[in-house]
N, C-alpha and C positions, 0 to 999 in steps of 0.2 A: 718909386720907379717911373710914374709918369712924368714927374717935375723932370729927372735924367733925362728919359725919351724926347721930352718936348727941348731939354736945353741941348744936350750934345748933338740933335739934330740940326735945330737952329743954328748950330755954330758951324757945324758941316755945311749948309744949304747957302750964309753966308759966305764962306771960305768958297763957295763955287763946287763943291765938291760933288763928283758924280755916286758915289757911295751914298749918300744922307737919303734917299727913299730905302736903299736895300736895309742900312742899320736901324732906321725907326721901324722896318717890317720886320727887322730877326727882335727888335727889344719889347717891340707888344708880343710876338708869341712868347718870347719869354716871360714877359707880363702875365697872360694868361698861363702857363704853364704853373706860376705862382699861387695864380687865384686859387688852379685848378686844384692843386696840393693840398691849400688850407682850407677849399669847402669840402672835400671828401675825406679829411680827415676823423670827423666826428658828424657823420650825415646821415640822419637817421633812418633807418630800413625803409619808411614808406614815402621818403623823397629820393633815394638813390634813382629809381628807374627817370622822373623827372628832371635830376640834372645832370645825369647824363647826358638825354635829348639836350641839354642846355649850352653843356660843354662839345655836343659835337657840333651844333648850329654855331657856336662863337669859333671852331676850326676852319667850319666852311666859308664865314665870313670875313676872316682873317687870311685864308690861303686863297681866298679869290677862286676856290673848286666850285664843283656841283653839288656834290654829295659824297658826303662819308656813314661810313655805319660799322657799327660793332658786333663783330662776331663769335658762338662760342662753338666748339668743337663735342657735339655729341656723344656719348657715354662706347658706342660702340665705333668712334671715330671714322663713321661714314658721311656723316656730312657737316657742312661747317651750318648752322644756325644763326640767321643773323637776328639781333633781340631789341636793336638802338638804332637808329638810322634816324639822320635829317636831310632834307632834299630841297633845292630852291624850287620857287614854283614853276611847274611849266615841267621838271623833270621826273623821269621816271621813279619811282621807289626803287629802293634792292630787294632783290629777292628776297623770299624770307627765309627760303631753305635751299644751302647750296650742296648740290650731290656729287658724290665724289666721282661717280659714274656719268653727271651729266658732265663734267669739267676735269678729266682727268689729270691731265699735264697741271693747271692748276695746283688743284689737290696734290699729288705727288708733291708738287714746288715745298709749299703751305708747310706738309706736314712733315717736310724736312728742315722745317727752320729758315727759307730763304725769304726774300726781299722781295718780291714778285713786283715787275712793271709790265705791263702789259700796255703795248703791243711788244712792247722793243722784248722782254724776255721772252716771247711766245718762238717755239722750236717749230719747222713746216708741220709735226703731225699734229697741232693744238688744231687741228680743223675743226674741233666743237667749241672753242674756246673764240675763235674769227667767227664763227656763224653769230655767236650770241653778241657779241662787240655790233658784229651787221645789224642785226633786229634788233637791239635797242637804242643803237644811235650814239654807242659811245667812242669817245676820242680815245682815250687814256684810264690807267687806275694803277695805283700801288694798294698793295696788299702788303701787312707788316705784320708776321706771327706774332703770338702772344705768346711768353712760355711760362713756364710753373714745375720747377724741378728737373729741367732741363727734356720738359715735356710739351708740344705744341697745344696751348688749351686752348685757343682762341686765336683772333684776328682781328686788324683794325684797318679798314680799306677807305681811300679817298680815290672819288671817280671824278672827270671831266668828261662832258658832251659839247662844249660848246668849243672848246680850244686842246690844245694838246697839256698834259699837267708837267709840268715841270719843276719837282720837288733838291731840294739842295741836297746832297747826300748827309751835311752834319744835321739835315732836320732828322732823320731817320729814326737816331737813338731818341730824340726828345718826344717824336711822334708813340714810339713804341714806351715812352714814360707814359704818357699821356692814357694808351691801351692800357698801361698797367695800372693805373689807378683808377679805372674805370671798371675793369676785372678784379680789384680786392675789394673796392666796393660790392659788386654782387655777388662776391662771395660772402662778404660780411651779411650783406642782406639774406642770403639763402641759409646763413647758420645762424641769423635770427628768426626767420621765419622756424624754421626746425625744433629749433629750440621751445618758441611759442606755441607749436605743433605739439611736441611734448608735454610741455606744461598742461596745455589743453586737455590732451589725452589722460593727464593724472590727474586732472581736477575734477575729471567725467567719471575715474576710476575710483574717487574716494569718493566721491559722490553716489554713486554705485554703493559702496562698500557703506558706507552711511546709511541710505536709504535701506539697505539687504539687513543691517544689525538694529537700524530701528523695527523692521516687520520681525524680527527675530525677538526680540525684548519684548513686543504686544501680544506674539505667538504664545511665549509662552507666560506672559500675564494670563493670558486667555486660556492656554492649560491649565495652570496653578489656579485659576479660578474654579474650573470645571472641579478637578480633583478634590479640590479644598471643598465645594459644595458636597459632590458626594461623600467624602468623607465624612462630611459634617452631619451630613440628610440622611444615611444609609449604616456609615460603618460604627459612629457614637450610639445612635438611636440603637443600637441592635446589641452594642456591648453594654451600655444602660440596661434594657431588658433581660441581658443575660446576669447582669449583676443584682437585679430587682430578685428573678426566677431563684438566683441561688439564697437571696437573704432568707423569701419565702423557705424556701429548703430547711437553713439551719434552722427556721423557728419550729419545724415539723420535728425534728430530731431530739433526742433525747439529749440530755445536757451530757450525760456519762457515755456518748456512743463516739466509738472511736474515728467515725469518718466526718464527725463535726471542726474537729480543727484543720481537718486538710479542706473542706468547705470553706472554712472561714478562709484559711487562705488562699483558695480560689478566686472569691470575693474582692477577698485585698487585689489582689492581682488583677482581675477587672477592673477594679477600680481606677489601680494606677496606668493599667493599660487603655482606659478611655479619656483620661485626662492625656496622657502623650499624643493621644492622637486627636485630641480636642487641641492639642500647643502645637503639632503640626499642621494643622487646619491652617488654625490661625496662621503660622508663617507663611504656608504657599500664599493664602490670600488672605492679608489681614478685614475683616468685616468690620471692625470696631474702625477701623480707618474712616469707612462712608455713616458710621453713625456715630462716633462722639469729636471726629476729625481728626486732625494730626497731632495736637500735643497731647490728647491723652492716649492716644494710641502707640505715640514713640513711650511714653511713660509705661503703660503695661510691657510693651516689649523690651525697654530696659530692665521692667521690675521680675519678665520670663528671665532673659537670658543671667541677670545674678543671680537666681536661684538655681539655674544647670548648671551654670559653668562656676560658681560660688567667686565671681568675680564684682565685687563692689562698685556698684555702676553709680554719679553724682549727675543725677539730670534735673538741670534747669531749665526753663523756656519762660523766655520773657518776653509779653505781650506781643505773639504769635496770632496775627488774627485769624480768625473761622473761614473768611468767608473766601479762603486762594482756591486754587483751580483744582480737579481732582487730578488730573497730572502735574503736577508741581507736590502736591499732597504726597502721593506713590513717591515719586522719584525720592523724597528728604528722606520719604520711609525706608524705603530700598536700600538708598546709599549707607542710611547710620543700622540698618540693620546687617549689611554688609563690612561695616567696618566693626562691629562688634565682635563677628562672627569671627575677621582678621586678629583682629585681640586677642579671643580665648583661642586661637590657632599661632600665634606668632609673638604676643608681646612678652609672654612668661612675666605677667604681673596678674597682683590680687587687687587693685583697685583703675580705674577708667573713670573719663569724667564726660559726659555728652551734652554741649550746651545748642540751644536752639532761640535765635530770637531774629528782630527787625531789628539791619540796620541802613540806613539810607534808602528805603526804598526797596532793599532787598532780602529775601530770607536766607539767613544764614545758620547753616549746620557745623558744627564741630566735633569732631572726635576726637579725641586727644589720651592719651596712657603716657608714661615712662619708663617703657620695657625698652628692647634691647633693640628696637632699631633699623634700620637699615639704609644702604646709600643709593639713593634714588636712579642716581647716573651710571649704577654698575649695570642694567638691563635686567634686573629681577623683577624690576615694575613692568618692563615691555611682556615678561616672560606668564604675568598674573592675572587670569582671566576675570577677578574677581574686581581687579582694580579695573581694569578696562571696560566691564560693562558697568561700574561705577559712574567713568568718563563718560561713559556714551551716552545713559540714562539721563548726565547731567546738562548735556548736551542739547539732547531732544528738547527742552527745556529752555533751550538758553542760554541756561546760566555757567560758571565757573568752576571747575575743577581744580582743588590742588592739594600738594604731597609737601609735607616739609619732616624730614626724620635724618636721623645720622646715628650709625652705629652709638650704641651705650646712652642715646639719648629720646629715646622714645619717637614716637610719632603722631605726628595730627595731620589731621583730614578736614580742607577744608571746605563745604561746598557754598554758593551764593547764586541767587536765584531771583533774579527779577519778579517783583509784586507788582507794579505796574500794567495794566492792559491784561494781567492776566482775568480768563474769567471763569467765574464764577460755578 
């Protein structure tokens, strides 16, 4: 476009022609009208406001005005806002806030879609509109609405103080291009910001919601401990003693007396009622966890839950070392004791396999059956508190969560947990 400018002016200016200034002045604003298209095409939210100012400075210096500025039409449509302006030195700024009460006739004009020149369009009663022209020292000013839906949202105004302005009427529509891509820019900008707004506000919210399910998980670690101690200190010790008290008993009685077998099976009874609550202990809070560590502790807990649930548990752990963190310890425990539980509730099989070892640096858990399945992406997994505080456990941690099952084809659970930096 400049090689054109430069050559069909040239050829005008030689040819003597009185045209060749007017045409190289309409072929740079068309010039810049181009620029102006393909930098606001793809311009990112936190340089819109920037070249704006850019593109109204290269207007003002291209029309030979004073000053132009970009205006947007407030939400209760009482004043015009101007948000862009550039101004040569020496002149006044624009307002920043035009009221519809201070500039009536104006206003009116504006927000009926017209073309406003001022002086020449001003009617005898704009007498607010002459006072201000007076005490600021201006010559001239077009004002050119902005629309959006066949709605006034804006304005885009070029003022003179030093001479009268004198705009062509075919600049009119190019000018009000000009507003208009200035206006879907900061629209673009304002629905990225919003967006980022959002975002924000959801990342504060699961953040939240993180934070709230981690003190929720240590809560009631720290329940299940309390309960599991006294159970342990209080309710075995004292069924112990009742089962001690009855053996004395039967040996006091006669072999032939007939409340000796219902003795004895009171005894039984004690008995098997202190070990379930010596195996519930252990689940609220495994102890064997902080004194033989994690792979003999997932091993007894494999070797409870096949004798309840008469489900064939295969657990191997290979060189698992002693010395991971005690939260890392809990969570592997947690989660395969939670996917066992899943098992003898959902997989409708008689054998499960739970493998545990080091690999790459990480400790990895396995769960794994060949029961009947299910499909991850129906929402039964969002629906399963059991899996999700699984996820979350594994979380706090770190480490990786994952699900791989399909109907008629069983399920594994896999979890992976950074050993590195963990301590000690």
């Amino acid at each position: 476009m400049d090689v054109l400018t430069t050559g069909l002016c040239q050829v005008l200016e030689d040819a003597g022609c009185p045209l060749a200034v007017d045409v190289h002045h309409r072929l740079q604003f068309e010039t810049l009208l181009t620029e102006l298209s393909s930098k606001f095409v793809n311009v990112p939210a936190s340089q819109v406001d920037s070249q704006i100012e850019w593109g109204l400075r290269r207007i003002v210096e291209l029309l030979g005005i004073d000053r132009s500025g970009l205006g947007q039409v407030s939400e209760d449509r009482r004043q015009l806002v101007v948000t862009h302006s550039y101004q040569l030195p020496g002149i006044p700024p624009s307002a920043f806030i035009m009221l519809d009460s201070q500039f009536p006739t104006f206003a009116r004009m504006v927000h009926q879609g017209l073309v406003v020149r001022l002086p020449d369009d001003m009617p005898p009663e704009a007498t607010q509109e002459r006072e201000y022209f007076r005490q600021v020292g201006m010559k001239s000013n077009v004002t050119i609405p902005l629309m959006a839906m066949g709605i006034v949202v804006g304005g885009i105004g070029f003022s003179s103080f030093r001479s009268q302005l004198r705009l062509p009427d075919e600049f009119i529509p190019r000018l009000r291009l000009v507003g208009d891509i200035f206006t879907n820019a900061l629209a673009r900008k304002r629905a990225d910001e919003a967006l980022c707004a959002k975002e924000q506000s959801l990342r504060q919210a699961k953040d939240g919601l993180r934070l709230l399910a981690t003190k929720l998980l240590n809560s009631q670690e720290e329940e299940r401990r309390r309960i599991a101690r006294e159970m342990h200190d209080d309710w075995t010790q004292r069924l112990a003693i009742l089962g001690i008290e009855s053996a004395k008993l039967e040996g006091c009685l006669d072999t032939q007396a007939v409340a000796l077998p219902i003795l004895h099976n009171i005894r039984t009874q004690l008995v098997s009622l202190s070990e379930d609550v010596h195996d519930l202990s252990r689940q609220l809070h495994p102890a064997i966890l902080n004194d033989l560590g994690l792979v003999e502790a997932l091993r007894s807990e494999c070797a409870c839950f096949s004798r309840r649930e008469e489900i064939t548990v295969d657990y191997v752990a290979d060189d698992v070392p002693e010395n991971m963190s005690k939260e890392v310890a809990l969570c592997v425990y947690r989660v395969a004791q939670e996917a066992l539980r899943n098992v003898a509730k959902h997989a409708a099989v008689n054998r499960t396999a739970v493998n545990l070892a080091v690999i790459n640096q990480e400790l990895m858990l396995r769960v794994q059956d060949h029961g009947v399945g299910f499909d991850p992406d129906s929402g039964r997994i969002l629906a399963g508190v059991g899996l999700s505080s699984m996820e979350e456990r594994v979380r706090m941690v770190d480490g990786e969560f994952s699900i791989y099952s399909e109907p008629g084809h069983g399920t594994t659970i896999e979890v992976r947990v950074p050993l590195s930096g963990s301590p000690a």
